[in-house]
N, C-alpha and C positions, 0 to 999 in steps of 0.2 A: 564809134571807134572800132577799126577790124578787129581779126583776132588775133594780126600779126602786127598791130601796134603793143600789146601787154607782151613782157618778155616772165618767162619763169627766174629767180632768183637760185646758185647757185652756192654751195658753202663749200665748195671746194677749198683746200689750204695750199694750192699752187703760190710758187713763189712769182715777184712783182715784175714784168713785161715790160719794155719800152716800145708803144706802138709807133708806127710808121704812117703816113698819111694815106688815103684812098680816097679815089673823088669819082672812081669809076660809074656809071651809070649802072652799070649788071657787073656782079660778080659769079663768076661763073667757076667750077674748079671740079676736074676727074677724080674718077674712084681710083684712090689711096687706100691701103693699108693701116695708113698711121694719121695725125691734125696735119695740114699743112700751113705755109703762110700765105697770105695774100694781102699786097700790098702793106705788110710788117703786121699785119696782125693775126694772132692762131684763129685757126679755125677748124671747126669741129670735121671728123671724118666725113666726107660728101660722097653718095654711091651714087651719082646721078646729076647733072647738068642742070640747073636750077634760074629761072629769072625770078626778078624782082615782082613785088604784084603790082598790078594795073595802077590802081591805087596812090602807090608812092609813086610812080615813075608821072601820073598827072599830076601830081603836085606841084611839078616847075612852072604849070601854067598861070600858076595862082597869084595874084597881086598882091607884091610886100604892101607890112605892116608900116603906116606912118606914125609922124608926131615923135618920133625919137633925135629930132637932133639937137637934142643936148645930151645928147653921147657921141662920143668921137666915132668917126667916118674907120678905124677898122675894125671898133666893136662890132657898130652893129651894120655890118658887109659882110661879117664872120660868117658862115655858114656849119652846119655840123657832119662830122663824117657819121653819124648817129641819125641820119634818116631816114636809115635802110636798117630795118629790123633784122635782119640777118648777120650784121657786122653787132649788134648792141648783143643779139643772143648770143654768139661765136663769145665776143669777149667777157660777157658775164659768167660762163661756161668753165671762164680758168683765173677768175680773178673773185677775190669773196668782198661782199659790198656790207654787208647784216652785222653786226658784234653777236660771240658767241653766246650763245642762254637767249635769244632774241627768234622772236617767228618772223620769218621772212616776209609774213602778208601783212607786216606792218605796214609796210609803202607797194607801189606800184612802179616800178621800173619801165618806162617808154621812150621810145624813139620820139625824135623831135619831127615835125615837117618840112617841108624846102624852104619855109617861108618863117619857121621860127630866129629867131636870135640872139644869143647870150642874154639879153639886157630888156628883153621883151618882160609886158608884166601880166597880170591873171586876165585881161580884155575875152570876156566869154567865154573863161572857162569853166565849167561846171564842178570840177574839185580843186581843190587846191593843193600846188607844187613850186616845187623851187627845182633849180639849175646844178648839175653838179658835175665836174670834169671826172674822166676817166683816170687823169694823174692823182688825184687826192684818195680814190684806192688804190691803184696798183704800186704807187712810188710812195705815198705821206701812209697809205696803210690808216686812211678815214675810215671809220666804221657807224651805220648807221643803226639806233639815233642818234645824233649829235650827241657829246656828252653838257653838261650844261657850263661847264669851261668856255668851250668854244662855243656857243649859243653867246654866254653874256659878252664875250669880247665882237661878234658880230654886231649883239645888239647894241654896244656902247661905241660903235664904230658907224653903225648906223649905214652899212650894207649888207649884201644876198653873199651865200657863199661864195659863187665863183666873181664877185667883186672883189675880194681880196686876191692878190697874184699868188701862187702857188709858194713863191719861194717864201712867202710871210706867214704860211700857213705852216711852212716847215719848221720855221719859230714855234709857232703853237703848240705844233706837235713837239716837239724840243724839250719845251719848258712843262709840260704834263711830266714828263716821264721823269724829268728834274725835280721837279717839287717831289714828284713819289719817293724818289731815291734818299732825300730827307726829312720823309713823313709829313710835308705839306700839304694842305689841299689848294690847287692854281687855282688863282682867284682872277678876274679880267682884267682888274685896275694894275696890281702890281706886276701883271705882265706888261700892262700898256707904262709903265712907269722908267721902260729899258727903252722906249720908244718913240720917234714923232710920226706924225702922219702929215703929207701936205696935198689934200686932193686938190685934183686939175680939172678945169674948164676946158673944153668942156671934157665929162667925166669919160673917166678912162678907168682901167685896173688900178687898184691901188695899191701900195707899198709901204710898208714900215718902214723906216729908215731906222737905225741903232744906233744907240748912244756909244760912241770907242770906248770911252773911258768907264763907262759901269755895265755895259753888257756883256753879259759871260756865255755866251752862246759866237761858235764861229759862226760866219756866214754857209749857208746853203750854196754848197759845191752841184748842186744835180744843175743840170741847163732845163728849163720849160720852155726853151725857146716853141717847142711847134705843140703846147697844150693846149691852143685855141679855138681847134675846131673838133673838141673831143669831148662833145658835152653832150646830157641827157637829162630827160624829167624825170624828177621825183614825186609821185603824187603820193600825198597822203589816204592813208586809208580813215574811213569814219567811225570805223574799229576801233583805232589809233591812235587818233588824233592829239590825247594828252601827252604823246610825247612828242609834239611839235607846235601843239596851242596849249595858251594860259586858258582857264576851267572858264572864263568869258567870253573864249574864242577868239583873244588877240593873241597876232602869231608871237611864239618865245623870239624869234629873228626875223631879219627881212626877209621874204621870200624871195623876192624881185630888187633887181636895180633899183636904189637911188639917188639923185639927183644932189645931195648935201650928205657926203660921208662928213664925220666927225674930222674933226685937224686937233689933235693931242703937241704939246710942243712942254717939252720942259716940267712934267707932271713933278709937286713939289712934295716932299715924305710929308708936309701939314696937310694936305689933300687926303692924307692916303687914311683907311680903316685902323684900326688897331691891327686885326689882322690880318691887314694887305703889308702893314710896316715890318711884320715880322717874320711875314717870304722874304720881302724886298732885303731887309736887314740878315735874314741868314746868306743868302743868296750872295749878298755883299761882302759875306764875307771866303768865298773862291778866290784865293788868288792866280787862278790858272782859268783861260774861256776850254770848254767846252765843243766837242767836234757837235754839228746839229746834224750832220749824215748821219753819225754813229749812235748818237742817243734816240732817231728815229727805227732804227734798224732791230730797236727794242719791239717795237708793235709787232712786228714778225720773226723772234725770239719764239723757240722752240720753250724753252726756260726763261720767262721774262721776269720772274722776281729773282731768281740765280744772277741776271743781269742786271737789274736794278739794287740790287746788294754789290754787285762787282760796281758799280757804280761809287756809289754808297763811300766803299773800302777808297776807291780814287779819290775821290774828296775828304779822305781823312774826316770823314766828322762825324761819324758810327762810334 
C-alpha cells in the first residue's frame, strides 16, 4: 500500500456538505487564500499545481473483478469518486467520521482502486474492512464504531452497510434518538417490527418499506439520488478489532455484500422479546408521526439532550 493510500482521520465539528460528483482524471487547483471547490467538493487550501501519483492513474489498466453477477449491472459498474486519495483527504478534512471519546486509529480510512466496487467482498485482502458512503457522515451524521443498534439490525438483515439505501438508514438513525427521548434502549427487532423488507434478484440496494398505519416516523425528505459513487474502505485496526469482531473473530456485521438479505413482512408482537414489546408498545402509543429529518438533526445538536428533552416535552409523555 503507498502512502497516499492511508488518509489521516479528522475531528473537525464542521457542519454536513452535499458533495457534487468528480470523475476528473487530475485535479488540479491554484493558490488561494481561503478551501475552494472542486467539482462540489471543499478542498483544502492548494499553494501549488499538484497530479495524481502514478500509481492511481495505472490503475485503469487493471482488469475488473469477476463472478459478481448476482448483483445488478448498476451496482457493480459503480465506480468510486474515492480513488484518488486527494478528494478522500480534502473531504475527511471537514467532515468528522470517529464518535467523540474515540481514537481515531481505531480504523484506517482509504481510498478504493479503479477496479473496486461497492459489492466487492475481502478476495486477497490482508485486513479486514467494510464499504461506507460519504452520505452516512456528512448527511445521517454515522459515527464510527457502529453503535450496537445498528450492528444488530445489519446483522438480522443480513447485509454490509452500504447494502442498506441511505434513506433506511435515516430510519435508524430516527428511531435511536426516539427511543432516547423516552428512555429506551433501540433494540433491532422492534425497529424492524414498523417494517417489511422485499429483496430483489438479482441484488440490488435495499429498502425498508413502512408500515402507514403503525409507523411513527415521516418519511426521509433528503434526495440520495447521486450517493452511489461516494464510497470508501474501512479497515479495521488489530488494535481494535473488538469493536467490530465477536472475541471468536466472527464479524459483529456483514462486512461485504450479500447474496440473501433477510425479507421481514408482518413481524407479529408474539415474535417480539418482552423488551422489544415495550418500545414497540410505548412507541404505539404517539398519536402524531414524527419528522425523521428533524429527529436526525439531533446528531449534530450543539445541545443534544436539551433536544432530546424538547423532544421528550412534544411527545407529552415526560
Amino acid at each position: 500500500m503507498s502512502s497516499s493510500d492511508s488518509v489521516s482521520l479528522s475531528t473537525s465539528s464542521s457542519e454536513s456538505i452535499e458533495f457534487g460528483r468528480s470523475r476528473g482524471r487530475h485535479v488540479e487547483e491554484e493558490s488561494t487564500t481561503s478551501g475552494g471547490m472542486v467539482g462540489g467538493i471543499p478542498m483544502e487550501t492548494v499553494r501549488e499545481v499538484r497530479e495524481d501519483p502514478p500509481e492511481e492513474l495505472a490503475e485503469s489498466n487493471w482488469l475488473a473483478k469477476g463472478d459478481y453477477g448476482w448483483v445488478a449491472t448498476d451496482v457493480r459498474s459503480q465506480s468510486s469518486l474515492f480513488r484518488w486519495s486527494r478528494l478522500l483527504n480534502s473531504w475527511l478534512n471537514c467532515t468528522p467520521v470517529i464518535a467523540k471519546g474515540v481514537s481515531g486509529g481505531i480504523v484506517s480510512l482509504e481510498r478504493v482502486n479503479a477496479i473496486d466496487r461497492i459489492c466487492h467482498g475481502q478476495e486477497r485482502a490482508t485486513e479486514k474492512f467494510f464499504y461506507m458512503y460519504m452520505c452516512h457522515f456528512s448527511q445521517l451524521h454515522v459515527r464510527l464504531p457502529l453503535d450496537d443498534f445498528t450492528m444488530g439490525v445489519l446483522r438480522a438483515l443480513n447485509i454490509a452497510p452500504t447494502q442498506l439505501h441511505p434513506n433506511s438508514w435515516a430510519y435508524m438513525q430516527a428511531f435511536c434518538v426516539l427511543c432516547q427521548s423516552v428512555y429506551l434502549q433501540p433494540s433491532p427487532y422492534a425497529f424492524l417490527y414498523f417494517y417489511d423488507t422485499r429483496p430483489r434478484q438479482p441484488t440490488t440496494w435495499l429498502s425498508l418499506i413502512s408500515h402507514p398505519s403503525i409507523n411513527r416516523l415521516v418519511a426521509f425528505s433528503q434526495s440520495f439520488k447521486h450517493f452511489k459513487d461516494g464510497y470508501f474502505k474501512v479497515v479495521v485496526k488489530e488494535e481494535s478489532k473488538s469493536h467490530f469482531l465477536n472475541t471468536d473473530g466472527s464479524k459483529k456485521f456483514p462486512f461485504s455484500w450479500t447474496g440473501t438479505p433477510s425479507r421481514y413482512k408482518d413481524i407479529g408482537t408474539d415474535e417480539l422479546s418482552a423488551g422489544d414489546k415495550e418500545v414497540v408498545e410505548t412507541l404505539m402509543k404517539f398519536t402524531d408521526k414524527l419528522p425523521t429529518k428533524g429527529l436526525i438533526r439531533v446528531y449534530n445538536s450543539v445541545h443534544p439532550i436539551i433536544d432530546i428533552e424538547g423532544i421528550c416535552l412534544l411527545l407529552r409523555l415526560c
